[in-house]
N, CA, C and O atoms as CSV, one atom per row, in Angstrom:
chain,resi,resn,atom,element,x,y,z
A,1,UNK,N,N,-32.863,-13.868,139.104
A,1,UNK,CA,C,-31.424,-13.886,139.226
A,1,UNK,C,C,-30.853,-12.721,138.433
A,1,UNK,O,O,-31.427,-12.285,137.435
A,2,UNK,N,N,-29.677,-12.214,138.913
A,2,UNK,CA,C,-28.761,-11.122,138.127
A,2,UNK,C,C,-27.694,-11.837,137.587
A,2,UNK,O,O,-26.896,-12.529,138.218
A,3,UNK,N,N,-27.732,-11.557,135.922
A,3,UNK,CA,C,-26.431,-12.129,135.201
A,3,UNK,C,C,-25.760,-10.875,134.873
A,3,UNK,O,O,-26.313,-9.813,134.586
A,4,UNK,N,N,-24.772,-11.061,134.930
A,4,UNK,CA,C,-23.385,-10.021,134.047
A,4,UNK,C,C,-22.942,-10.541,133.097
A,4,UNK,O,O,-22.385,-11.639,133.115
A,5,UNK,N,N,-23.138,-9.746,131.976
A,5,UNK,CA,C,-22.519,-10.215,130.747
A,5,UNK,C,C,-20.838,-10.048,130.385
A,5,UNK,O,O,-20.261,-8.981,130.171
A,6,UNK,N,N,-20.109,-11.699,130.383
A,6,UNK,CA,C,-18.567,-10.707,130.083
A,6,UNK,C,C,-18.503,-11.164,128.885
A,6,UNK,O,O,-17.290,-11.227,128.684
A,7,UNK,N,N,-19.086,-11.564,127.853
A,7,UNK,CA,C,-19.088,-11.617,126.733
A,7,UNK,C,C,-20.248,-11.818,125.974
A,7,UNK,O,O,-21.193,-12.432,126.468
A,8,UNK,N,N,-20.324,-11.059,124.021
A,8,UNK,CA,C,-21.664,-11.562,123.817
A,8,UNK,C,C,-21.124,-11.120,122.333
A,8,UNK,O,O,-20.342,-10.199,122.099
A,9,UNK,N,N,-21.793,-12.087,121.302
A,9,UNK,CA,C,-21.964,-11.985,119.798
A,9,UNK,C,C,-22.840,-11.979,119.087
A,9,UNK,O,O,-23.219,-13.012,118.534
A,10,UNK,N,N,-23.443,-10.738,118.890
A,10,UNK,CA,C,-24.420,-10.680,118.188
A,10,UNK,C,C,-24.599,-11.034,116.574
A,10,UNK,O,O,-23.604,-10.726,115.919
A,11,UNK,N,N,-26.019,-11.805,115.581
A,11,UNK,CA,C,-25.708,-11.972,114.903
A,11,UNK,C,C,-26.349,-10.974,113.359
A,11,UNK,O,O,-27.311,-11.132,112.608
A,12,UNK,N,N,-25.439,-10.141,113.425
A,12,UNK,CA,C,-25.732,-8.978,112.560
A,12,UNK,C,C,-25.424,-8.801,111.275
A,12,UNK,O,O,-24.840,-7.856,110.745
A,13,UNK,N,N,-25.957,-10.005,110.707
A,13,UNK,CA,C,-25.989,-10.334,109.243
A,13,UNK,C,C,-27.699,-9.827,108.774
A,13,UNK,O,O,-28.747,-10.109,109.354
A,14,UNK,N,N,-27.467,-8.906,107.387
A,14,UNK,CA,C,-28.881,-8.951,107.012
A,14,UNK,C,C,-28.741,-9.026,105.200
A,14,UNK,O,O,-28.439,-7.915,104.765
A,15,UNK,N,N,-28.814,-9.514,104.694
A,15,UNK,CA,C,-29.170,-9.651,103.477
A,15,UNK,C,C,-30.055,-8.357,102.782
A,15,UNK,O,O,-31.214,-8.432,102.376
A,16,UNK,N,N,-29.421,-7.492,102.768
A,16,UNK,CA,C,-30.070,-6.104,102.029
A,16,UNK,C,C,-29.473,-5.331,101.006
A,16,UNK,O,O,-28.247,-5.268,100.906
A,17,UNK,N,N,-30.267,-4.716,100.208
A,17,UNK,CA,C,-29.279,-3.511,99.584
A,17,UNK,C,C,-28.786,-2.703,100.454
A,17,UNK,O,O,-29.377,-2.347,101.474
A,18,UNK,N,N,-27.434,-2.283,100.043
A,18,UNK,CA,C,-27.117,-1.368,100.867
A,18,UNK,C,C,-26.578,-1.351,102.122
A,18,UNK,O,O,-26.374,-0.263,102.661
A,19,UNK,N,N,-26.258,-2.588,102.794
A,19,UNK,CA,C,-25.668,-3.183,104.021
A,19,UNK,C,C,-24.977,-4.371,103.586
A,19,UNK,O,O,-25.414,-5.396,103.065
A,20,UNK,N,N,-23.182,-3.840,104.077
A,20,UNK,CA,C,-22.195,-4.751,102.960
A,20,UNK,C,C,-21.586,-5.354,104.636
A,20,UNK,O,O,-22.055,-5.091,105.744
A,21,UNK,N,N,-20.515,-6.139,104.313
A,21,UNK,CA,C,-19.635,-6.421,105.550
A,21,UNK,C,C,-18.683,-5.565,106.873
A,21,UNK,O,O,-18.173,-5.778,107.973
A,22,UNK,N,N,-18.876,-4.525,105.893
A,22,UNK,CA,C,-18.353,-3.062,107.109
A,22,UNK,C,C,-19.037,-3.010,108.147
A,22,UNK,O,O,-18.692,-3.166,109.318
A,23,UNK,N,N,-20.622,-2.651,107.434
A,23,UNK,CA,C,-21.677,-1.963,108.049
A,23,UNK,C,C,-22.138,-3.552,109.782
A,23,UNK,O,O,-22.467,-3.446,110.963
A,24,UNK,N,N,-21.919,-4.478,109.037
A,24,UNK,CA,C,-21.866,-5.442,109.561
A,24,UNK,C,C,-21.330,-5.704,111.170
A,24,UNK,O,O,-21.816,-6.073,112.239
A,25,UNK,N,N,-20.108,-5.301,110.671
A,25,UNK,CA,C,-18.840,-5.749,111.790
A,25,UNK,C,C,-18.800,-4.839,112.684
A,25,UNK,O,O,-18.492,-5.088,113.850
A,26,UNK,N,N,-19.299,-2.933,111.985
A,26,UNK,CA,C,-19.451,-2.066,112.565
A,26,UNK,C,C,-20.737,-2.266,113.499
A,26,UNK,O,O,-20.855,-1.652,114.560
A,27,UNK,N,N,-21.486,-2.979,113.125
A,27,UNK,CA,C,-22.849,-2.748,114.388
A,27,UNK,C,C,-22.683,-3.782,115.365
A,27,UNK,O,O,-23.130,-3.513,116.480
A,28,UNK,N,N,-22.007,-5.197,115.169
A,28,UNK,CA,C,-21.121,-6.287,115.829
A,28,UNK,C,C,-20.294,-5.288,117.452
A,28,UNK,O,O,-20.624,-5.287,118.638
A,29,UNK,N,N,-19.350,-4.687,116.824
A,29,UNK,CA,C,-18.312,-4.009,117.780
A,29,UNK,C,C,-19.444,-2.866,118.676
A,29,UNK,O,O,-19.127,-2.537,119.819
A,30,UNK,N,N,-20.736,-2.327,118.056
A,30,UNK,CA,C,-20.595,-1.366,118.433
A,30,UNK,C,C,-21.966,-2.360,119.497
A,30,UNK,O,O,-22.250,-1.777,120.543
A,31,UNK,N,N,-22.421,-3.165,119.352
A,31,UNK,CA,C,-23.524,-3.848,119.840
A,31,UNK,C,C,-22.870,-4.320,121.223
A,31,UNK,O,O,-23.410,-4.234,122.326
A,32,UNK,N,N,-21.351,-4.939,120.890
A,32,UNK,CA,C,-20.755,-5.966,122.134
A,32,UNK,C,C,-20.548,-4.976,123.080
A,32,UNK,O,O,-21.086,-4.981,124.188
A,33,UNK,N,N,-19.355,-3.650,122.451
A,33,UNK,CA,C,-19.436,-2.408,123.678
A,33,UNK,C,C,-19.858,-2.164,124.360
A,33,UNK,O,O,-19.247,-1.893,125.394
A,34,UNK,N,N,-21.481,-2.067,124.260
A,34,UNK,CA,C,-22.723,-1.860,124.679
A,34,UNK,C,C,-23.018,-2.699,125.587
A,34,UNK,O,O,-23.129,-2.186,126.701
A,35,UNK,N,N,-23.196,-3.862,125.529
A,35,UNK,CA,C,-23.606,-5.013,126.295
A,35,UNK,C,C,-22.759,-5.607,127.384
A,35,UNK,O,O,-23.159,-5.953,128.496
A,36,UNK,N,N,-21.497,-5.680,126.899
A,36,UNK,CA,C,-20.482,-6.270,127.745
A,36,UNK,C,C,-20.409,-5.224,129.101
A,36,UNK,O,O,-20.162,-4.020,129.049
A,37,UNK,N,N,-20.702,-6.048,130.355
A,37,UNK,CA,C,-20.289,-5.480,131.395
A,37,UNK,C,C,-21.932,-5.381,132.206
A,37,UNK,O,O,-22.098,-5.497,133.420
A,38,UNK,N,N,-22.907,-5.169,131.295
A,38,UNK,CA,C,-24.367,-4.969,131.823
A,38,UNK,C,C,-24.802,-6.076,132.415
A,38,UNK,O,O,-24.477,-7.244,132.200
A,39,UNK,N,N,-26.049,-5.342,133.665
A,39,UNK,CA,C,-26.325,-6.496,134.753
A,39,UNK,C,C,-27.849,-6.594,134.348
A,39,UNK,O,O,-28.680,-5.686,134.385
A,40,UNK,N,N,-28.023,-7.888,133.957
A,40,UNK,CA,C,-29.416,-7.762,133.589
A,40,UNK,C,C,-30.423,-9.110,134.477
A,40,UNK,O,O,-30.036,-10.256,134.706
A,41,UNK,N,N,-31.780,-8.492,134.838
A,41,UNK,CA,C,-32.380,-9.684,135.657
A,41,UNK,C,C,-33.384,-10.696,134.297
A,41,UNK,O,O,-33.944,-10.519,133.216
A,42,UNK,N,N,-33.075,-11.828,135.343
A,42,UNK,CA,C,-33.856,-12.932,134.620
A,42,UNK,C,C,-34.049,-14.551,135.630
A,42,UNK,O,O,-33.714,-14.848,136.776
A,43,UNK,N,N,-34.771,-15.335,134.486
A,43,UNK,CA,C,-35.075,-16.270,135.208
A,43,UNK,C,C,-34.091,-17.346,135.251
A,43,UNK,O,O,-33.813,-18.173,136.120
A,44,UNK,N,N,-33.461,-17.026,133.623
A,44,UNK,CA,C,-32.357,-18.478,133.823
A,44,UNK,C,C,-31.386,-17.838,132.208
A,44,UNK,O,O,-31.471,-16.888,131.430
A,45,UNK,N,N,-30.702,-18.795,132.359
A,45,UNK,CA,C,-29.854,-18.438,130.689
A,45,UNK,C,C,-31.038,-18.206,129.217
A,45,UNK,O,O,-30.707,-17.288,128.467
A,46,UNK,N,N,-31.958,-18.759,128.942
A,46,UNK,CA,C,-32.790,-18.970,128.328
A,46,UNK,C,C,-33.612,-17.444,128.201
A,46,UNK,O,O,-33.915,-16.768,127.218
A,47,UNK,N,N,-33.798,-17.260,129.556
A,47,UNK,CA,C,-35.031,-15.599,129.676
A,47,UNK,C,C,-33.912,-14.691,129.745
A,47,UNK,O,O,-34.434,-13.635,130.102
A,48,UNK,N,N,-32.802,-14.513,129.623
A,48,UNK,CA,C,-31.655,-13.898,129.626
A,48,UNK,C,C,-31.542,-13.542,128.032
A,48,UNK,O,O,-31.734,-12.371,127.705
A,49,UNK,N,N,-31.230,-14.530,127.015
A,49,UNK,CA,C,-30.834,-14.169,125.753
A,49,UNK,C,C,-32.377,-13.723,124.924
A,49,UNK,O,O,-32.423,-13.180,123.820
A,50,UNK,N,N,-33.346,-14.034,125.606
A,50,UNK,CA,C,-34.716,-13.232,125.405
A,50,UNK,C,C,-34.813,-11.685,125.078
A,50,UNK,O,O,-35.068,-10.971,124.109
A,51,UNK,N,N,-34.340,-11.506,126.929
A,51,UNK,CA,C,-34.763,-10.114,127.218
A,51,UNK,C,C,-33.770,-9.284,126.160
A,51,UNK,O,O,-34.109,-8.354,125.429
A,52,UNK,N,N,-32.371,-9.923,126.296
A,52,UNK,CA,C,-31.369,-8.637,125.436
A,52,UNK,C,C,-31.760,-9.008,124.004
A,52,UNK,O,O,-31.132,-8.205,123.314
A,53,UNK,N,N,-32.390,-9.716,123.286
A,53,UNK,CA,C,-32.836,-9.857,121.834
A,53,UNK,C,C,-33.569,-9.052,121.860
A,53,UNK,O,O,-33.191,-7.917,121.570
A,54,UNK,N,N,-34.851,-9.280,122.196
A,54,UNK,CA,C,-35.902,-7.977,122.438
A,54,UNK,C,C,-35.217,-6.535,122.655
A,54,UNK,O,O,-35.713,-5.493,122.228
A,55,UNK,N,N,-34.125,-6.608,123.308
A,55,UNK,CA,C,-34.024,-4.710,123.698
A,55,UNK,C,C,-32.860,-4.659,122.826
A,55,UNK,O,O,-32.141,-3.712,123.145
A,56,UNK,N,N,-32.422,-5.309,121.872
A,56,UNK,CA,C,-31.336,-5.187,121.272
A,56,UNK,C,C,-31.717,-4.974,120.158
A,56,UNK,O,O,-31.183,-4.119,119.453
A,57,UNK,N,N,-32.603,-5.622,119.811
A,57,UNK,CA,C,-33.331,-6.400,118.321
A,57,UNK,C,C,-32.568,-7.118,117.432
A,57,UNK,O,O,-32.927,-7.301,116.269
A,58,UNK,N,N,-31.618,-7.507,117.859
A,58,UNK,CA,C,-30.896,-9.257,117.326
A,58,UNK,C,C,-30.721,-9.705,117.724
A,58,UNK,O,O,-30.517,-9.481,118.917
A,59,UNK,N,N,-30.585,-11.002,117.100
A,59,UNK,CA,C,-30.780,-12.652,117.334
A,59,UNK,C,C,-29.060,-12.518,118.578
A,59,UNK,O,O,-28.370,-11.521,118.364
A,60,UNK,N,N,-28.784,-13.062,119.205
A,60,UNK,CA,C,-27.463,-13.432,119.850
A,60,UNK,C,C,-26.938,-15.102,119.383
A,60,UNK,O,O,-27.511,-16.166,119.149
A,61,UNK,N,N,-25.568,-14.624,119.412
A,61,UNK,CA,C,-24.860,-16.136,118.256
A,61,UNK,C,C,-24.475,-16.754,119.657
A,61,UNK,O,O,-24.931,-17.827,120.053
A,62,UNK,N,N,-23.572,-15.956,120.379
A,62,UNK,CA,C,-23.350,-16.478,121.592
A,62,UNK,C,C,-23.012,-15.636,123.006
A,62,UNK,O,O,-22.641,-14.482,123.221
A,63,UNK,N,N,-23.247,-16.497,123.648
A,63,UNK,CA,C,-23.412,-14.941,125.080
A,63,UNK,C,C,-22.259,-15.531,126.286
A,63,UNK,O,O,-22.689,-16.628,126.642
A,64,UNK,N,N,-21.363,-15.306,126.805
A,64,UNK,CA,C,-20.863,-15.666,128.284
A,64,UNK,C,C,-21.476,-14.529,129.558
A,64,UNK,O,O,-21.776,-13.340,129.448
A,65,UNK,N,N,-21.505,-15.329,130.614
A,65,UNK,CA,C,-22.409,-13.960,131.356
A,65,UNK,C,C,-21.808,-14.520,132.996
A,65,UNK,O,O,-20.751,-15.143,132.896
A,66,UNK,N,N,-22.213,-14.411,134.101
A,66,UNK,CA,C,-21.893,-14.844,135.582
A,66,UNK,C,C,-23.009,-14.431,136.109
A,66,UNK,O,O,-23.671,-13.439,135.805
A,67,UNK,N,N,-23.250,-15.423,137.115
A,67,UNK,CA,C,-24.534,-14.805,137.405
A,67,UNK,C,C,-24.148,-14.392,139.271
A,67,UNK,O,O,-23.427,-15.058,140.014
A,68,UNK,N,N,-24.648,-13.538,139.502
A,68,UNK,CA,C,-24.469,-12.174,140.670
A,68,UNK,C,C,-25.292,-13.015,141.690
A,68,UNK,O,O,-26.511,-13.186,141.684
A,69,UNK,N,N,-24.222,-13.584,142.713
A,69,UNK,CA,C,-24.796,-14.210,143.694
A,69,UNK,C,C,-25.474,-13.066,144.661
A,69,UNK,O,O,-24.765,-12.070,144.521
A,70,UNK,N,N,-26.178,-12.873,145.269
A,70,UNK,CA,C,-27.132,-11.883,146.651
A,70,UNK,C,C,-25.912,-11.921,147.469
A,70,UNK,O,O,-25.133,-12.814,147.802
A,71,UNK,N,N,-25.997,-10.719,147.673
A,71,UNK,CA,C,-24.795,-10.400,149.640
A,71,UNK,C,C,-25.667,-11.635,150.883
A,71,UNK,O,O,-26.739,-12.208,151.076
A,72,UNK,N,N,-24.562,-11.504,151.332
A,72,UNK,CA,C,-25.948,-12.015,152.897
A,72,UNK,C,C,-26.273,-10.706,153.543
A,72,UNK,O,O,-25.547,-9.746,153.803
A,73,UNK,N,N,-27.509,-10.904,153.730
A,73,UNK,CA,C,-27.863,-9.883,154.607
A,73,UNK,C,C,-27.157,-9.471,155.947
A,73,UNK,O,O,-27.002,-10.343,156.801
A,74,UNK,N,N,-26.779,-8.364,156.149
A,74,UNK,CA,C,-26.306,-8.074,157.437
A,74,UNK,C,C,-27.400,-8.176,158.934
A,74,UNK,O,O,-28.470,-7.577,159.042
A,75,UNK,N,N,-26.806,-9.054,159.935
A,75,UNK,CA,C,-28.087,-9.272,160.842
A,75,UNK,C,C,-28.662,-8.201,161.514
A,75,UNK,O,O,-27.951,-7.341,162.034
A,76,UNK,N,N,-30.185,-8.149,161.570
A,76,UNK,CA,C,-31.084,-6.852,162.449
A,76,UNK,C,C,-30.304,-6.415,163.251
A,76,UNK,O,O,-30.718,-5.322,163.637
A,77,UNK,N,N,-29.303,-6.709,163.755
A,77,UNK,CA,C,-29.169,-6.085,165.190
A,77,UNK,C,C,-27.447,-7.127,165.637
A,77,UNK,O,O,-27.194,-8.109,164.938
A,78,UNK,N,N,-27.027,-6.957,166.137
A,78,UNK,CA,C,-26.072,-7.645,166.553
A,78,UNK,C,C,-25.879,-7.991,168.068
A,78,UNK,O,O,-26.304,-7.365,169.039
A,79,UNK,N,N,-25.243,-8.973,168.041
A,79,UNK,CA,C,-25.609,-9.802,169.683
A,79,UNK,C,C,-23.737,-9.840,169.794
A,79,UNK,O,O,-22.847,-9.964,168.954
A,80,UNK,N,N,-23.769,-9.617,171.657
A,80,UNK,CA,C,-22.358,-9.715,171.737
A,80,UNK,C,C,-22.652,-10.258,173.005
A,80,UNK,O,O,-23.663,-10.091,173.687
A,81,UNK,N,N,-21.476,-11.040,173.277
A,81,UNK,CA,C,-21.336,-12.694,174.314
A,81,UNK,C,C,-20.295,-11.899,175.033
A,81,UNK,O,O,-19.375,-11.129,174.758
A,82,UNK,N,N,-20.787,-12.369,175.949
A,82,UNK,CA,C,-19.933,-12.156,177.407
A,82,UNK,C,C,-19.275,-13.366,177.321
A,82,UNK,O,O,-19.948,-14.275,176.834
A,83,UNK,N,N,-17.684,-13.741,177.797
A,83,UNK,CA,C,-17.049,-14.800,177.506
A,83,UNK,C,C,-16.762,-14.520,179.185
A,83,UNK,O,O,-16.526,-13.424,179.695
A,84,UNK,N,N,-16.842,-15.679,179.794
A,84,UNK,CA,C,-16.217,-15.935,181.388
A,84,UNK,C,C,-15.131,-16.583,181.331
A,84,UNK,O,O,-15.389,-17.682,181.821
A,85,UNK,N,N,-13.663,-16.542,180.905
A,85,UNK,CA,C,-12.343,-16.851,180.790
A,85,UNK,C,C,-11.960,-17.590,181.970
A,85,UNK,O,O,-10.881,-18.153,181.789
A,86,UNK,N,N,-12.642,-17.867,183.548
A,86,UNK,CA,C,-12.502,-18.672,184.891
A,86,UNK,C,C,-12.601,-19.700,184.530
A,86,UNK,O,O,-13.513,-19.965,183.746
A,87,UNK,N,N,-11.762,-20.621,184.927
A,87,UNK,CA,C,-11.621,-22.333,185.088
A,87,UNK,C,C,-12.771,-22.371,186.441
A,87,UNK,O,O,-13.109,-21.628,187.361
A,88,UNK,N,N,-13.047,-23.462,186.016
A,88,UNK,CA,C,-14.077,-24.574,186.794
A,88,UNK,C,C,-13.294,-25.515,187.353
A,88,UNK,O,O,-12.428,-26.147,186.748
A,89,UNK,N,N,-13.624,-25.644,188.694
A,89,UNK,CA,C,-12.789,-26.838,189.459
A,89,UNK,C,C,-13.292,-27.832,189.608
A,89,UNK,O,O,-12.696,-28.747,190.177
């Protein structure tokens, strides 16, 4: 399945020297930018907050997403009907 992400919060807390609440909020804004709007494949909500942890490399707090229904296929070939508009007596 294809989800679209229209929202997502990453959780970009790290307990370090040297990384205060700026640095924080700054990788927050600059993480959601990034993400919001991207079409990503998966199996379900679950293999979804997987794949973008892995390619993100943080944990996600919370995600809203839609998931991208398939077009219908347009048919091989198209068929056109003769309509006979004559009454039957």
């Amino acid at each position: 399945m294809q989800f679209q992400i229209t929202d997502i919060q990453f959780d970009c807390y790290l307990d370090e020297d040297g990384w205060d609440e700026s640095d924080q909020i700054c990788t927050e804004e600059k993480l959601n930018e990034e993400y919001v709007g991207t079409i990503w494949e998966a199996e379900d909500g679950d293999d979804l907050i997987d794949e973008i942890s892995t390619a993100s490399g943080w944990c996600i707090k919370s995600i809203d997403y839609r998931i991208i229904l398939d077009d219908i296929d347009s048919p091989e070939h198209e068929s056109t009907f003769e309509i006979d508009y004559t009454t039957q007596a």
